[in-house]
VOGU-199483 format. One record per residue (C-alpha): residue number from 1; x, y, z. Coordinates in Angstrom, 2 decimals. Example, Ala and Ser with C-alpha at 12.3 -4.5 7.8 and 13.67 -1.06 7.14 Angstrom:
<recs>
+-----+---------+---------+---------+
|  nr |    east |   north |      up |
+-----+---------+---------+---------+
|   1 |   12.30 |   -4.50 |    7.80 |
|   2 |   13.67 |   -1.06 |    7.14 |
+-----+---------+---------+---------+
</recs>
This chain:
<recs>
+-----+---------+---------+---------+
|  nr |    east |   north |      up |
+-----+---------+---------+---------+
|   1 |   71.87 |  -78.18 |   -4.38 |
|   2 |   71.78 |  -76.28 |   -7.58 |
|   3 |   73.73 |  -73.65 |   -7.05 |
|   4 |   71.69 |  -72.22 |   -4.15 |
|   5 |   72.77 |  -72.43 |   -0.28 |
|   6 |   69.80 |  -73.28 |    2.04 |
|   7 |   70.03 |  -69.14 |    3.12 |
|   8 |   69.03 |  -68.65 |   -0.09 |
|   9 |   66.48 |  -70.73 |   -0.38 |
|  10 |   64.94 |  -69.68 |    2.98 |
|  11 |   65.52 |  -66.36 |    2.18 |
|  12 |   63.50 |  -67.25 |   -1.18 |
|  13 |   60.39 |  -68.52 |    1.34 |
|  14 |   60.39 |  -65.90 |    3.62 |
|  15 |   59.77 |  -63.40 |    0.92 |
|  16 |   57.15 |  -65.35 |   -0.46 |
|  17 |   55.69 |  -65.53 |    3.21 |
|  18 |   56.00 |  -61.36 |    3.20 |
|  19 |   54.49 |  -61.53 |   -0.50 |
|  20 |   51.43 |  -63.59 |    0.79 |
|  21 |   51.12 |  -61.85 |    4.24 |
|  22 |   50.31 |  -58.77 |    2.08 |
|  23 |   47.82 |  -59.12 |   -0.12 |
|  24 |   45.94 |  -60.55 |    2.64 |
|  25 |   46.19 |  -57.63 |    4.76 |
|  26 |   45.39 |  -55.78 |    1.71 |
|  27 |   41.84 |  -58.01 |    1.29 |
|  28 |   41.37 |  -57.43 |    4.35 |
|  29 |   42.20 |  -53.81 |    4.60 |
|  30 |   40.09 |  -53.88 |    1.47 |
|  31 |   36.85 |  -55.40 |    2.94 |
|  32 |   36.86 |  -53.68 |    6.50 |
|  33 |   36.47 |  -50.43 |    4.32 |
|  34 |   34.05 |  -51.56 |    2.33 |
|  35 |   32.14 |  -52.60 |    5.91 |
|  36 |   33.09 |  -49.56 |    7.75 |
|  37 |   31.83 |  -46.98 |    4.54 |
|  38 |   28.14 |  -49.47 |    5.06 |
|  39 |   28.20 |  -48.21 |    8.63 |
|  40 |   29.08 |  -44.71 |    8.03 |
|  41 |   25.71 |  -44.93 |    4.93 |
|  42 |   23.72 |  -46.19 |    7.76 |
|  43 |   24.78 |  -43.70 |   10.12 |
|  44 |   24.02 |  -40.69 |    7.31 |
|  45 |   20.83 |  -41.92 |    6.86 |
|  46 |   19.60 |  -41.97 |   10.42 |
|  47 |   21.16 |  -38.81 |   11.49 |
|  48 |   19.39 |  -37.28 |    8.14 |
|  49 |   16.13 |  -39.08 |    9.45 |
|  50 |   16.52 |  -37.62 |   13.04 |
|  51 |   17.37 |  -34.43 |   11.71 |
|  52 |   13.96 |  -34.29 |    9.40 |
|  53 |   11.81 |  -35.46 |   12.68 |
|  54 |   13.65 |  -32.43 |   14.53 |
|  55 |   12.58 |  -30.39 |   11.45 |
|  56 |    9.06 |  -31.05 |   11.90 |
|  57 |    9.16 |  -30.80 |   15.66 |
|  58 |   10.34 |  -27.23 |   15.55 |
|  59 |    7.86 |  -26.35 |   13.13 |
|  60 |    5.04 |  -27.96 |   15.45 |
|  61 |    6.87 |  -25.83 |   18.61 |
|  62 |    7.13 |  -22.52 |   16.18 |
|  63 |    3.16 |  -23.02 |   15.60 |
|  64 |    2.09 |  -23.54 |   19.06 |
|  65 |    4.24 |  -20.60 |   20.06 |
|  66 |    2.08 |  -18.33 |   17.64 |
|  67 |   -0.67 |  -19.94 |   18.88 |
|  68 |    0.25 |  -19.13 |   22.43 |
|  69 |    1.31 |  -15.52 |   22.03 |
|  70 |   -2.27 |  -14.70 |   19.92 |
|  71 |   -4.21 |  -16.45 |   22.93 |
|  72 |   -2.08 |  -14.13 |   25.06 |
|  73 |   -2.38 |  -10.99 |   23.69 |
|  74 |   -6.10 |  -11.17 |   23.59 |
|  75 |   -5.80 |  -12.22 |   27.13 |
|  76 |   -4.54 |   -9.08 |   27.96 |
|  77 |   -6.75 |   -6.70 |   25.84 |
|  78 |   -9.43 |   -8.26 |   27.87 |
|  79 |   -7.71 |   -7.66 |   30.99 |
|  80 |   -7.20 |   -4.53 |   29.80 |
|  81 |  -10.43 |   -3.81 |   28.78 |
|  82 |  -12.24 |   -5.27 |   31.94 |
|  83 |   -9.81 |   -2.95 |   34.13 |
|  84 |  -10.83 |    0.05 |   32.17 |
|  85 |  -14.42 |   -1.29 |   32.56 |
|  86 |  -15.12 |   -1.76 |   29.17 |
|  87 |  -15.69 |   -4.16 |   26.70 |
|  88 |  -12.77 |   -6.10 |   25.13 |
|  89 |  -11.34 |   -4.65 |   22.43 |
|  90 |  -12.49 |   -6.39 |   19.12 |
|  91 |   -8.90 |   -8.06 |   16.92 |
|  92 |   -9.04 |   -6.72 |   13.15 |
+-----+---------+---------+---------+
</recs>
């Protein structure tokens, strides 16, 4: 041997193995981000998409509430108006 004892030497290999080992857990590391931040994109864009169609659905639940109170309070002026024996009262 050239001046080295076979510790050495397999002492030499095993930190080469280490060296290896961790640049590919690095790539690795590296990639499953890469995957996992794809996931979280698709994620954001259909939460933002379910949010929008819970957007609208409000605003279609908001309008038939309106709807529903006006059709109600004319309701009751004619109730009110046929108990007093009168004629409905006319909505400006």
């Amino acid at each position: 041997m050239s001046g080295e004892s076979a510790l050495d030497l397999a002492a030499r290999r095993l930190e080469r193995a280490v060296f290896l080992l961790e640049q590919r857990l690095a790539e690795r590391l590296k990639t499953a981000g890469a995957e996992a931040g794809g996931l979280f994109d698709q994620d954001r864009a259909k939460l933002a998409d379910d949010l929008d169609k819970a957007r609208a659905r409000e605003r279609e639940l908001e309008e038939a509430g309106a709807e529903a109170s006006a059709a109600l309070g004319r309701a009751i002026l004619e109730i009110r108006a046929a108990l007093n024996g009168g004629a409905p009262a006319q909505e400006h």
